[in-house]
N, C-alpha and C positions, 0 to 999 in steps of 0.2 A: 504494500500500500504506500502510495506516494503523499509526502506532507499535502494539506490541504491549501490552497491558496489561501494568502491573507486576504480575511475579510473584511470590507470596508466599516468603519466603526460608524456606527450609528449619529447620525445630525438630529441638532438637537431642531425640533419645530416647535410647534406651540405647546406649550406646558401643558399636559393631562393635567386636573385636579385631583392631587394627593389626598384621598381619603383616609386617615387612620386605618377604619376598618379595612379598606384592601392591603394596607402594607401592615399587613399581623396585628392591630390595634396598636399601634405606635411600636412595636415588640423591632422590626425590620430597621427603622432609623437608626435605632438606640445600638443593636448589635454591631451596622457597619460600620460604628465607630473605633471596635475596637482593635481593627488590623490595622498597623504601621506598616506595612507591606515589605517588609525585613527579604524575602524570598525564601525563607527555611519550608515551604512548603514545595518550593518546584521540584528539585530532585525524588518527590513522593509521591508527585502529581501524575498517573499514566498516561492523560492526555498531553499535558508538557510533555513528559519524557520521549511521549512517540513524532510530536508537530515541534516544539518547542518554539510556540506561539503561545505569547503574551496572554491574549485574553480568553485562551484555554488550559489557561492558568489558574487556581484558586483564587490568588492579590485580583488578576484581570479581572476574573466573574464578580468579586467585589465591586470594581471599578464599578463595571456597568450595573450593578444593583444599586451604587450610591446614582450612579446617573440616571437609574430611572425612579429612583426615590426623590431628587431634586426637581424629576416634573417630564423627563426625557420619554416619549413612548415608548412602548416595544415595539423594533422593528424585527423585521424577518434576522437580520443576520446576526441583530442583540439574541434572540431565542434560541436559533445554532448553538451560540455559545452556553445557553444554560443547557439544550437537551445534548452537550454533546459531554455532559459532565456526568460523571460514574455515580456520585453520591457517594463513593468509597469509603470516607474520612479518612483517609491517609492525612490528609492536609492537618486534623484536627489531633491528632496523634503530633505531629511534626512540630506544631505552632508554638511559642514560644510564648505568645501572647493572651492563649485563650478562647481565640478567635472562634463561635459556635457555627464554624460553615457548614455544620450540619441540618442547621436548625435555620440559615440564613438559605442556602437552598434549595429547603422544604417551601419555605417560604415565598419563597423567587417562583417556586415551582407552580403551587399553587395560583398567584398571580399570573402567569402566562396561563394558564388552563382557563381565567376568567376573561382577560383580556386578550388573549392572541388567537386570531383566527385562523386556523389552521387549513391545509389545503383537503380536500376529498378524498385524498389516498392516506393520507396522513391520518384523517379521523378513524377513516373505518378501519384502517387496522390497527387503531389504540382501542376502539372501542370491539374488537374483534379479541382484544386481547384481556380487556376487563368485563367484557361478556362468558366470557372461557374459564381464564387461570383459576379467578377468585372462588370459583362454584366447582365442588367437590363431586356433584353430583353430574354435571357436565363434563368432568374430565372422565368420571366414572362411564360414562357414555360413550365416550371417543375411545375407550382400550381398547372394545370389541377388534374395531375398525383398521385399526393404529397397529394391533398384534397382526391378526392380518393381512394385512398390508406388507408388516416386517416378516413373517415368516415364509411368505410367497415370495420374497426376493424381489419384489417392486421399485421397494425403495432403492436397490443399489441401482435399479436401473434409469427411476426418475432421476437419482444423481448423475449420474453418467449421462442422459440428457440433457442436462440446463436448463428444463423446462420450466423450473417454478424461479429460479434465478432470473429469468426474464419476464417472467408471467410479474413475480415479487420476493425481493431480496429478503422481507420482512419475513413471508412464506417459505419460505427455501431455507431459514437460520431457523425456523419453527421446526420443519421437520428437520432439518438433520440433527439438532438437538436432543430430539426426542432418545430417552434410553429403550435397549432393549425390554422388552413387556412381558414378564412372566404372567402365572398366575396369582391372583391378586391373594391377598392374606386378610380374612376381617379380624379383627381384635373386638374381644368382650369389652362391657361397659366395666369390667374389674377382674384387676388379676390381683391375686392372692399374694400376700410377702411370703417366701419360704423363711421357717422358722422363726425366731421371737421377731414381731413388726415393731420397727425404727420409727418410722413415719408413714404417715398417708399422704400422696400426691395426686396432682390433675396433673394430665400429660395432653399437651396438645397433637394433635394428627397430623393440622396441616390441609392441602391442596395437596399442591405438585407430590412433596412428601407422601401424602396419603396413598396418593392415584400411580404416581412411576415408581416410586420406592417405597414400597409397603413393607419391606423385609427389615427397613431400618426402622420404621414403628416398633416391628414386634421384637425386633433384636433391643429397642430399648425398654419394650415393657418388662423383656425377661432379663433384661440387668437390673432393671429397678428391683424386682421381686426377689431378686438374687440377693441381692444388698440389701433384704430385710422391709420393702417398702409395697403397702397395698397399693393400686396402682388404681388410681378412678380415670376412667376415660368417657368424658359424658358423650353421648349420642348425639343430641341439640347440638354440639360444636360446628362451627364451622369454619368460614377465613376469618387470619385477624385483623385482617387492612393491612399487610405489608406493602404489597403492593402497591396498594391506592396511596397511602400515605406518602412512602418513597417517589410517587409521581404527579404530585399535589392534587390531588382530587378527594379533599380536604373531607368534605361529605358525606362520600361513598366511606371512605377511612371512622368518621366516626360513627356512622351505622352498622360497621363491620365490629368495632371496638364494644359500641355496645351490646351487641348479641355476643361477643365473647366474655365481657363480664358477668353475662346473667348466667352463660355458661358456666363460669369456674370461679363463681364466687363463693361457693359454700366448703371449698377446699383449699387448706391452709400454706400452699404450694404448689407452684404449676412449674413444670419441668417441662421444656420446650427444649427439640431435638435440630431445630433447623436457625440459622445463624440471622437472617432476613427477620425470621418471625417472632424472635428473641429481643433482636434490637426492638421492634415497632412496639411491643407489647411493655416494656420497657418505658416506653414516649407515651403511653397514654394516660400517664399524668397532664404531661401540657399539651397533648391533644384536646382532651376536655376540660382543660382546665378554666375555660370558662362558660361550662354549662351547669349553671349552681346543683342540677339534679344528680347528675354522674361524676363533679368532681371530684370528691370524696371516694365513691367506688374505683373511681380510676387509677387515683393516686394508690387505695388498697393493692392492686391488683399487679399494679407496676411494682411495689416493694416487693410480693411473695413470688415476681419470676425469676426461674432460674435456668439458664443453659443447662443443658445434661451434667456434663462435665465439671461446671460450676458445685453444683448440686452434690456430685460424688465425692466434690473432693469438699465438698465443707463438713457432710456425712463423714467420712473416712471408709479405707477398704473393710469388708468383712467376709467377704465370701471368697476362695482359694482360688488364685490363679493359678493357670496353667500351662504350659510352655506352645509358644505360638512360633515358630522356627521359621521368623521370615526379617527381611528387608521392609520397610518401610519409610516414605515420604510423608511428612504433616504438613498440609497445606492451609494456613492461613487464613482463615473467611474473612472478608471485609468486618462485615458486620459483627462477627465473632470477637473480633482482634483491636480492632478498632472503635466501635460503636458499643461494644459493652466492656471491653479490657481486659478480653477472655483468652491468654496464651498461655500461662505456665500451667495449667487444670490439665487441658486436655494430654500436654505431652507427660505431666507426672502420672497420669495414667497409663499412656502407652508405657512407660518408663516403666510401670508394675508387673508388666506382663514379663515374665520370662520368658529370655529366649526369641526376642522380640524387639532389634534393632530400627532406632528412630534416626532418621537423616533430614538433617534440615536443606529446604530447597533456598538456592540463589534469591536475590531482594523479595525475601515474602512481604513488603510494604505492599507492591505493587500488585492493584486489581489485575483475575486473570483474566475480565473482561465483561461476566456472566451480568453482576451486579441488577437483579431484578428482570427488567424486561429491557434493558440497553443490551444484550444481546440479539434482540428483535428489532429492537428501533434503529442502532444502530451497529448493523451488521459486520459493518466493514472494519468499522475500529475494534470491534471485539474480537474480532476473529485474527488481528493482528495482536493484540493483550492476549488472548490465548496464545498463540504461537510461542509466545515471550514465551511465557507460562509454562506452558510444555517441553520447550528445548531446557528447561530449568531443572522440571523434574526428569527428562533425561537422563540430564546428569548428576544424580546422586544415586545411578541404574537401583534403584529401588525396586523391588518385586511389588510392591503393593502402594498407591496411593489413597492416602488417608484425609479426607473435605468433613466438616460436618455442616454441610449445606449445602441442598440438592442442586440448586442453580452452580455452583462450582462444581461438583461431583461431572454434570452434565456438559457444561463449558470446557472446561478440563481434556473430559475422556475423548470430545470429538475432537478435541485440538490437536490432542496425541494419534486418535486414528487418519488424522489428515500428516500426519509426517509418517503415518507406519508405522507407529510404536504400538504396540499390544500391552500394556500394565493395566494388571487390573485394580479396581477403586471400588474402597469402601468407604463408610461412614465410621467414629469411633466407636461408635455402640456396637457395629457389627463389628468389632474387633475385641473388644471388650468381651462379649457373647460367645465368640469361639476359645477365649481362654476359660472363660467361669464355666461352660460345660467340656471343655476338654477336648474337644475339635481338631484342633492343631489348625497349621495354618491352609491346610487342605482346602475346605469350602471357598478361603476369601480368592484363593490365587488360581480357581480353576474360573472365576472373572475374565473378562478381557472387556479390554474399551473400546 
């Protein structure tokens, strides 16, 4: 992929009137105050690192947030530069100052969704995508189809075609995306802790997680119960707004937000297995933090989640590992790493396993592309962050890569099967799961990507 030509920087016309309400309730001014534009976030930036163009930059995307907070519209080529931005928080990790560009983004984001009009191709396949991902029961619907599809050997041949590449680039990174589709696993609404119970948990399912990786649900229900914890999994769950949230569709996010609280509010921790949906459930404090009814609920619900791995290691080990006799890669999740502060958990675990070698991959700062649905919207630059990504884990020749988040898992594996490399990926849970029942490293590595 070739850098993108620079784009003309937006002219200022006639000042929009600044409503508090659309720039966050005054929340959006007060923040872009407080970068000094130092640069310690470029070298973390994946857009930088691949264009290294200014205002696909974190400092730049500032810039023109204070410029359209001073009165500036949004023009077409101001908007590129917001949707051409990962939401990673690399930057936010990097900053020196504080600077909440994760929350300044959000924010940015939502504003272009009210005010930028988008073209026809543009709409329908955002709304093609939040028609889909978020609904559990519509992905549940497409496996039939989708398996298929994949086991008649179709797909290698629509690839081999080009046909949806030209039809739509957005359709064409949809499907080859897609993981292999076994068959599906349901989980009870409660699995039982083996012997004396620690704690009781709500565990969330997920979408994508639900629907392409069902094997990582149940592999973390039976670690939970392993480790001594009853495991409630309500039925009523459904999306928790990651999605919508990370793509400012402000609304849909807190409609989603609230049907997960009524969910899993009668349980005194929610153990989330997916890096995206950890972060967002996390934020639904100052999601609703100004809706007098839910923000109390919300701010609850935010304090009792926990990543898996989080979760395990504030627990402590209790159940016997067992020698899992492989190579392994730990890759990093945005969200995980960055958005919640989630890194030394998950490797002290793999670290438990006996027999079970952890290899750290090349700048894990750096998104491997996936980050929500910017692997859909934007294909070309992810599929470049992948590639990084991949020749990374390459080289640490790892037998097994290790994501705990299905948008990487997925980003990842195709990235690797487009240079020819066959490693197989799992989740932590599922690796966790073949030591506590004594497996070995058998099940994970007879995978491929």
């Amino acid at each position: 992929m070739t850098a993108p030509q620079d784009l003309p920087e937006p002219v200022v016309g006639t000042p929009r009137a600044t409503s508090p309400d659309l720039l966050g309730g005054g929340e959006l001014p007060k923040l872009l105050g407080d970068c000094v534009h130092c640069g310690f976030c470029l070298p973390t930036c994946p857009t930088y690192v691949l264009w290294g163009e200014e205002m696909d930059s974190p400092r730049g995307r500032i810039h023109l947030m204070q410029q359209h907070a001073e009165g500036t519209p949004l023009t077409g080529p101001m908007v590129e530069h917001f949707d051409r931005c990962l939401g990673c928080m690399a930057c936010v990790t990097a900053c020196p100052s504080g600077v909440q560009y994760d929350r300044l983004i959000e924010l940015t984001r939502a504003e272009v969704e009210r005010e930028h009009p988008r073209s026809a191709r543009e709409r329908l396949v955002r709304e093609a995508i939040f028609k889909l991902f978020p609904y559990p029961a519509r992905l549940r619907a497409l496996r039939g189809p989708l398996r298929a599809y994949q086991r008649t050997g179709l797909d290698r041949l629509v690839r081999r075609s080009g046909v949806l590449e030209r039809l739509s680039p957005a359709l064409a990174a949809m499907e080859r995306l897609a993981p292999p589709l076994g068959r599906a696993q349901r989980l009870p609404e409660r699995v039982a802790a083996r012997g004396d119970r620690r704690a009781t948990v709500g565990m969330l399912t997920g979408c994508v997680q639900r629907e392409f990786f069902p094997g990582v649900n149940a592999a973390t229900a039976r670690v939970l119960a392993m480790e001594g914890c009853d495991v409630v999994i309500p039925k009523q769950q459904g999306c928790c707004g990651a999605l919508s949230l990370h793509s400012g569709r402000d609304d849909e996010a807190r409609d989603f937000a609230r049907r997960t609280i009524v969910a899993f509010e009668a349980v005194d921790v929610i153990v989330v297995n997916a890096a995206g949906c950890g972060s967002a459930m996390k934020e639904y404090a100052k999601l609703l933090a100004d809706d007098p009814a839910w923000a109390g609920r919300a701010e609850a619900l935010s304090v009792k989640t926990r990543d898996l791995a989080e979760f395990l290691a504030e627990i402590g080990p209790r159940a016997e590992r067992r020698p899992v006799p492989a190579t392994v890669a730990y890759h990093d999740a945005c969200h995980l790493a960055h958005a919640q502060g989630v890194r030394s958990q998950p490797r002290a675990l793999l670290a438990g396993i006996p027999e079970l070698v952890v290899r750290e991959i090349a700048d894990p700062e750096l998104c491997c592309g996936s980050a929500g649905t910017y692997n859909i919207l934007q294909p070309a630059a992810a599929a470049e962050l992948g590639g990084r990504k991949a020749q990374n884990v390459r080289a640490t020749e790892a037998e097994l890569l290790v994501a705990a988040n299905p948008g990487c898992s997925m980003q990842i594996a195709t990235a690797l099967a487009r240079q020819g490399t066959h490693i197989a990926v799992a989740h932590t849970a599922e690796v966790l799961d073949a030591s506590l029942r004594g497996l070995g490293a058998g099940p994970l590595l007879k995978r491929s990507s």
